[in-house]
C-alpha positions in Angstrom: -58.0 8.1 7.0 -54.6 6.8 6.8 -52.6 4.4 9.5 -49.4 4.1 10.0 -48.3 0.7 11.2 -46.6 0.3 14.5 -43.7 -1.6 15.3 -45.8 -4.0 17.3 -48.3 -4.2 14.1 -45.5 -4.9 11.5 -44.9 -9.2 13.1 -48.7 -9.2 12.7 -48.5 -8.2 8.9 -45.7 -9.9 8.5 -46.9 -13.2 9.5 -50.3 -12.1 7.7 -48.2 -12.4 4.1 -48.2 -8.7 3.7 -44.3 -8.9 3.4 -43.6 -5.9 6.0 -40.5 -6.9 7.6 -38.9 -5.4 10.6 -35.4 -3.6 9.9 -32.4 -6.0 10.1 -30.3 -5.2 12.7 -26.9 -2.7 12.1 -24.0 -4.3 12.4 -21.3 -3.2 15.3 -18.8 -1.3 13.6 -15.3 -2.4 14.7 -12.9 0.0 16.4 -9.4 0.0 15.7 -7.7 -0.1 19.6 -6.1 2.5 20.6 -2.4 0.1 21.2 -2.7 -1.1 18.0 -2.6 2.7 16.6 0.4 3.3 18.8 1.9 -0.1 17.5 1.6 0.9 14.0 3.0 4.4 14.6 5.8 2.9 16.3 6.6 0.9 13.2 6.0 3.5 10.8 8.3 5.6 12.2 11.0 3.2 12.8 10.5 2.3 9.5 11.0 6.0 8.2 14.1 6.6 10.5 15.8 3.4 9.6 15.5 3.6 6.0 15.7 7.7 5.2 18.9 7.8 7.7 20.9 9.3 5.2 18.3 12.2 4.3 18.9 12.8 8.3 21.0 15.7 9.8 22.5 12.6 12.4 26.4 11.9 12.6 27.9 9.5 10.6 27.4 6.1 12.9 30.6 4.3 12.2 32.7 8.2 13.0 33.7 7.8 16.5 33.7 11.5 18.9 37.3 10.6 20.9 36.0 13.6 23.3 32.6 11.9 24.2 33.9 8.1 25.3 30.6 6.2 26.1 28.5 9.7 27.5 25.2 8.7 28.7 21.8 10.3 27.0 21.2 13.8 26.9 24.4 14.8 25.9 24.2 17.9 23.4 25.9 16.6 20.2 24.4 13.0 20.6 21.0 12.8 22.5 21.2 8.9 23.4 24.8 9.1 24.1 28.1 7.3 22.3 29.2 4.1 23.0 32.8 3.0 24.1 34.3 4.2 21.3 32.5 8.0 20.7 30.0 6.9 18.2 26.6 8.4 18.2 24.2 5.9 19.8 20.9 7.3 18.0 22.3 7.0 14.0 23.6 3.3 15.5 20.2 2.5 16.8 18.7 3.5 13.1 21.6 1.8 11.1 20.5 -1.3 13.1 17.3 -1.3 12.9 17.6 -1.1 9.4 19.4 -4.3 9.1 17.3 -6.0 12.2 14.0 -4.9 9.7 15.6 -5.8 6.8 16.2 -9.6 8.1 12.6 -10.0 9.8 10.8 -8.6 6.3 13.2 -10.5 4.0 13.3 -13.7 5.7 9.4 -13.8 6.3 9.2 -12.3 2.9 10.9 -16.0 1.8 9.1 -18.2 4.8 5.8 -16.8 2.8 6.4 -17.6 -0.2 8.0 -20.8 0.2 5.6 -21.9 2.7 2.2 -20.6 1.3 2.7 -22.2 -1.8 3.4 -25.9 -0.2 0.5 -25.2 2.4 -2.0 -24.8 -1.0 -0.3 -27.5 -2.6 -0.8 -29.9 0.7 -4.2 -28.6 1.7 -5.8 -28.9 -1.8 -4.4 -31.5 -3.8 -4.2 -34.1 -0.7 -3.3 -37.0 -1.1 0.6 -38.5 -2.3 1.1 -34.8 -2.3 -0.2 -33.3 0.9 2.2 -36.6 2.9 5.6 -35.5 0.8 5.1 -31.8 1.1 3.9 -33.1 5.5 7.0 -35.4 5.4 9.2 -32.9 4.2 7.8 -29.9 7.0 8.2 -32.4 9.7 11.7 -32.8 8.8 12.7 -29.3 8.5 10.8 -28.6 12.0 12.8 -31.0 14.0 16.0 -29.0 13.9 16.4 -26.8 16.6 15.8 -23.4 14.8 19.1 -21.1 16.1 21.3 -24.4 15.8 20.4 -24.4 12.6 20.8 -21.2 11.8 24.1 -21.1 13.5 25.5 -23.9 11.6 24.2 -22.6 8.1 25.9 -19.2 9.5 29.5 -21.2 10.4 29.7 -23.3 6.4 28.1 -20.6 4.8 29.9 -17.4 6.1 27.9 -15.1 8.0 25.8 -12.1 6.1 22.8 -10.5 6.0 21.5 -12.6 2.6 22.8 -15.8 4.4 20.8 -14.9 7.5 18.0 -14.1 5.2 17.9 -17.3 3.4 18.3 -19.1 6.3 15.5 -17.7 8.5 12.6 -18.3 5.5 13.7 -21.9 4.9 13.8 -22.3 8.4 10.3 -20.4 9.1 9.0 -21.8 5.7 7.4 -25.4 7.8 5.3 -23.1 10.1 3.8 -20.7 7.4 2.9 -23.8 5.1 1.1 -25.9 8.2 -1.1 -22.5 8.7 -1.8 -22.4 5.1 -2.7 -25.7 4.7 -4.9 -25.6 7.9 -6.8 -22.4 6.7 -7.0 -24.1 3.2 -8.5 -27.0 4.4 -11.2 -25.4 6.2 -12.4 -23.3 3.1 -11.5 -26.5 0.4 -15.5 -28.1 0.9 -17.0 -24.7 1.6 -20.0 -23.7 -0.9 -18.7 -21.1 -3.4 -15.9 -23.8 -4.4 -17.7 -26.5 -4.5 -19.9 -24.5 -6.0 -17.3 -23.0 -8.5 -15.8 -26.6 -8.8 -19.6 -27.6 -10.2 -19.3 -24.5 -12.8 -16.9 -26.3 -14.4 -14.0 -24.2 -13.1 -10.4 -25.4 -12.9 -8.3 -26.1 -9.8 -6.2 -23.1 -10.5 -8.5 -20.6 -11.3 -10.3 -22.0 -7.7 -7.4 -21.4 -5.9 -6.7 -17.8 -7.3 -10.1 -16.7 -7.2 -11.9 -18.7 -3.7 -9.1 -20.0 -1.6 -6.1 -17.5 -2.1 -8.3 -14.3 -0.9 -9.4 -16.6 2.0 -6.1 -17.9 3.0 -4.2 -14.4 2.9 -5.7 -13.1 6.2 -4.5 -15.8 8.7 -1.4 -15.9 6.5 -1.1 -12.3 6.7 -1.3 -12.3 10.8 1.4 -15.9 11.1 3.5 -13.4 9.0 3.5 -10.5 11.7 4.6 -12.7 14.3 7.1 -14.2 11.9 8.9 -10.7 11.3 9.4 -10.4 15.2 10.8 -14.2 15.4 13.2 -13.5 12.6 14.4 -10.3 14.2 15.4 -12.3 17.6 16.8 -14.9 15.5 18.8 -12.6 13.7 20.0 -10.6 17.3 20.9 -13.9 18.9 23.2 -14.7 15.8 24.7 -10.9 15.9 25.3 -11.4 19.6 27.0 -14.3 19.7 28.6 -12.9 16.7 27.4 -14.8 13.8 25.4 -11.9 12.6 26.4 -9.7 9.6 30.0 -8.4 9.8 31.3 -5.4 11.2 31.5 -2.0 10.8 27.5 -2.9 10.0 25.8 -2.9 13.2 22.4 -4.4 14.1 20.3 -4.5 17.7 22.2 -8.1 18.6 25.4 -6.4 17.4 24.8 -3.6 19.6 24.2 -5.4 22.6 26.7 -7.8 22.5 29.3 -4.6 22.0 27.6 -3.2 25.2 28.4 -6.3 27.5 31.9 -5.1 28.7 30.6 -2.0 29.6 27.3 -2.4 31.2 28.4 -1.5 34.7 30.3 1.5 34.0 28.4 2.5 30.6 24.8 0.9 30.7 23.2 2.5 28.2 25.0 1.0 25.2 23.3 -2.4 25.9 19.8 -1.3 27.0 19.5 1.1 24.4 19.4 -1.6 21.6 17.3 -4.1 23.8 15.2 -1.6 24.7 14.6 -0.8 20.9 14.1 -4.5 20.1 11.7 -4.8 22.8 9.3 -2.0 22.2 9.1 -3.1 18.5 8.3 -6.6 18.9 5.8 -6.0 21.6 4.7 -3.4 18.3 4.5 -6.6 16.0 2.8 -8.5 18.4 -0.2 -6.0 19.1 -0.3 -5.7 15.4 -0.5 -9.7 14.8 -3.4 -9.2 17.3 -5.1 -7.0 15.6 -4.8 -8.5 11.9 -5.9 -11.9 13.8 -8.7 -10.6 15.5 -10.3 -8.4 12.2 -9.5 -12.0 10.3 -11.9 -13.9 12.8 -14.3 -11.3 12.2 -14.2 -11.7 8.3 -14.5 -15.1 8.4 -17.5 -15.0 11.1 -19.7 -13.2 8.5 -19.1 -15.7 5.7 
């Protein structure tokens, strides 16, 4: 006659030497939130009407309509309205959104790169090397970030590559002190010093052990960098040290809006209202990135 072991019989043969183990436990699967789904729709979207404008049957945004003077939303040739000049507030929205992502990609785009590669530098090498690269971020960090910028936008002219330039080297200290933190903590972990033992070199260790480690948190500073650089780059257009007209951007938009927001309040709050959803966007995203980042590192 056969037996079947019981759940309560398998500890006994288990401790008996037989080797039958109870199962391991399942791990929780993780569930994408439900704001975070929104977040990234928002994005994607704005990201599709900003860029594919001219694929879109929307009115020229720079044409002003000399019948429809600052109309409020709902109007039937322009759904969000014209401004105080009869151009379409929607295509204006889109055309500045463009430039607002264009500056928050591209200057975090430069922050990342600059900054990631001195944070590795700093975090692995140590020594003379991490205190110049330290030196030289502690510098950088104690200028006041929009003085800064608006100074490099008065000697330098103002323009959407000089806002660019300007916003990376000026985010750059910040990404390199979270790379370096996040590279310190995996530097003395096992696998390198395990690899390091192996006989491999210091570049093939940071490629193939620290890099893949260091991308996550770098990834999630990043997300919250894109939204810092866009409400650098509207505080510059506002006090109009942005890009140049005709281009328009969110700050541009508002600042255009501030003669007319008793009689015509919609040109203002349109574009805040824009930057506002999409940063709050950005910043549900950088939670979500940070929070599946602590996950990955809790099962190492």
């Amino acid at each position: 006659m056969t037996m079947t072991p019981t759940a309560g019989d398998s500890t006994d043969l288990t401790a008996a030497g037989v080797g039958i183990a109870p199962p391991a436990p399942r791990r929780a699967r993780r569930r994408v939130r439900w704001v975070s789904v929104v977040s990234g729709a928002w994005i994607l979207l704005l990201l599709i009407g900003a860029f594919a404008f001219p694929l879109l049957p929307l009115p020229d945004p720079d044409r002003s309509d000399y019948l429809a003077i600052a109309v409020p939303p709902g109007h039937v040739d322009h759904w969000l309205g014209t401004d105080s000049i009869g151009r379409d507030m929607l295509s204006r929205l889109l055309v500045g959104g463009r430039v607002s992502l264009t500056v928050g990609i591209g200057g975090t785009a430069v922050a990342v790169l600059v900054g990631a590669v001195l944070g590795l530098l700093s975090g692995y090498v140590g020594g003379w090397v991490s205190r110049v690269i330290n030196g030289l971020m502690d510098i950088l960090l104690a200028f006041p970030s929009l003085v800064a910028l608006i100074a490099l936008s008065v000697f330098m002219g103002s323009g959407l590559t000089t806002i660019i330039i300007g916003i990376g080297f000026i985010a750059a200290p910040q990404v390199a002190r979270v790379t370096r933190a996040a590279t310190l903590g995996f530097a003395d972990r096992e696998f390198v010093i395990a690899a390091r033992g192996m006989g491999a070199g210091s570049w093939r260790i940071l490629r193939r052990e620290i890099v893949p480690n260091v991308v996550g948190p770098v990834i999630a500073f990043a997300t919250v960098l894109v939204a810092v650089a866009i409400v650098a780059e509207g505080s510059l257009s506002f006090l109009g040290l942005g890009v140049p007209p005709p281009t328009s951007s969110w700050g541009t938009m508002m600042g255009d809006g501030r003669s007319d927001i008793d009689s015509a309040p919609h040109i203002a709050l349109l574009p805040a209202g824009a930057m506002f959803v999409t940063l709050l966007a950005l910043y549900f995203l950088a939670e979500e990135l940070n929070r599946r980042f602590d996950i990955k590192e809790a099962a190492l």
